[in-house]
N, C-alpha and C positions, 0 to 999 in steps of 0.2 A: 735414787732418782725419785723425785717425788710425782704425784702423780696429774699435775698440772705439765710437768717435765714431757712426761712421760706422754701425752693426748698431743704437745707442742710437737714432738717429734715424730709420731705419727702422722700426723696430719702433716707434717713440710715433706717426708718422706714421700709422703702417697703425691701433694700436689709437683715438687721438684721433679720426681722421675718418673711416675707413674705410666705417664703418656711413654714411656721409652720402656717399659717394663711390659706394656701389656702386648706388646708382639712376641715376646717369649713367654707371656704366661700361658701352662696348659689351659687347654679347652679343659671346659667342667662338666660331669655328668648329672644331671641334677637327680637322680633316681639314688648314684651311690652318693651325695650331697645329705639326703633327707636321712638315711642310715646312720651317716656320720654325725648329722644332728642330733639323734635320737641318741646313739650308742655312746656319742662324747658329753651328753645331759645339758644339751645346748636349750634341751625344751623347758629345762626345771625352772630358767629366771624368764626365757624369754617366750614363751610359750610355745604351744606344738605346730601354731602357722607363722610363729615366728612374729607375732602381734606386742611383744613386751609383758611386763610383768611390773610386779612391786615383790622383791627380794626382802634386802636389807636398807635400798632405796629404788626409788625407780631405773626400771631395767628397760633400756629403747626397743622398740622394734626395732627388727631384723627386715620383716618381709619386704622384699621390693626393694632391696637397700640399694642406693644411689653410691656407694663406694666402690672403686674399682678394687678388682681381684687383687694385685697388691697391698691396695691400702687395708684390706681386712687381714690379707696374713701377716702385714706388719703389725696392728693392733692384736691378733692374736698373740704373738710372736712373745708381744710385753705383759698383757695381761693390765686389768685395771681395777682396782678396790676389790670385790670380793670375787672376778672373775678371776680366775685362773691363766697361766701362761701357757702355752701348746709348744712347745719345742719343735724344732723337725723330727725330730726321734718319734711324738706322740703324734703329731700330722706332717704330712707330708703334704707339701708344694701339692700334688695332686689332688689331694684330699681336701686341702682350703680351696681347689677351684673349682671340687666339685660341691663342697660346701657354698662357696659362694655360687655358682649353678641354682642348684636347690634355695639358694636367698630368692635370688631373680625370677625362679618362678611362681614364687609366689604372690598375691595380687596386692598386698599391701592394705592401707588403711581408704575404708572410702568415704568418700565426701556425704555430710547428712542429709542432702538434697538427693542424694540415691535411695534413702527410703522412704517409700510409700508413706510408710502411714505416722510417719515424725513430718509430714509435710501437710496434712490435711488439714 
């Protein structure tokens, strides 16, 4: 499956059912979230607040992510260009919602009218 396939099927998966999946998905702990981060080397492309990076091509933010808890275990699930797949064996359903936990809290990108002194 190639990997325009593979982003198509994610994303119908997450918007089709999503909404019907997120009352059975665990509650996420964002404390064991950021561990899981860390210890699975989620910080190496995408950085340690989760801000993106430049890998082997540009690597998005994480932080704040607008994807529901599903649609991230499903794109973990496949893995994409030089990310890796996570099996359930290597994460478990728990562990993606408490990784996805640990996304959400974090504050995301902010607008350049929040700083000072780029506005003077």
């Amino acid at each position: 499956m190639n990997t325009l396939m593979k982003l198509a099927a994610v994303a119908l998966l997450a918007g089709v059912v999503g909404t019907s999946w997120s009352e059975e998905a665990p509650k996420g702990d964002a404390a064991s979230g950021q561990r899981i981060y860390m210890a699975a080397g989620c910080f190496t492309c995408h950085g340690r607040v989760g801000q993106g990076g430049n890998f082997n091509f540009a690597t998005p933010s994480l932080a704040h992510t607008v994807w529901p808890v599903e649609a991230l275990r499903a794109f973990l699930r496949v893995g994409l260009n030089d990310m890796p797949a996570f099996s359930k064996e290597v994460l478990t359903d728990q562990q993606v919602a408490d990784l996805h936990a640990f996304l959400q809290s974090l504050p995301g990108s902010r607008s350049p009218a929040d700083f000072k002194l780029l506005n003077q």
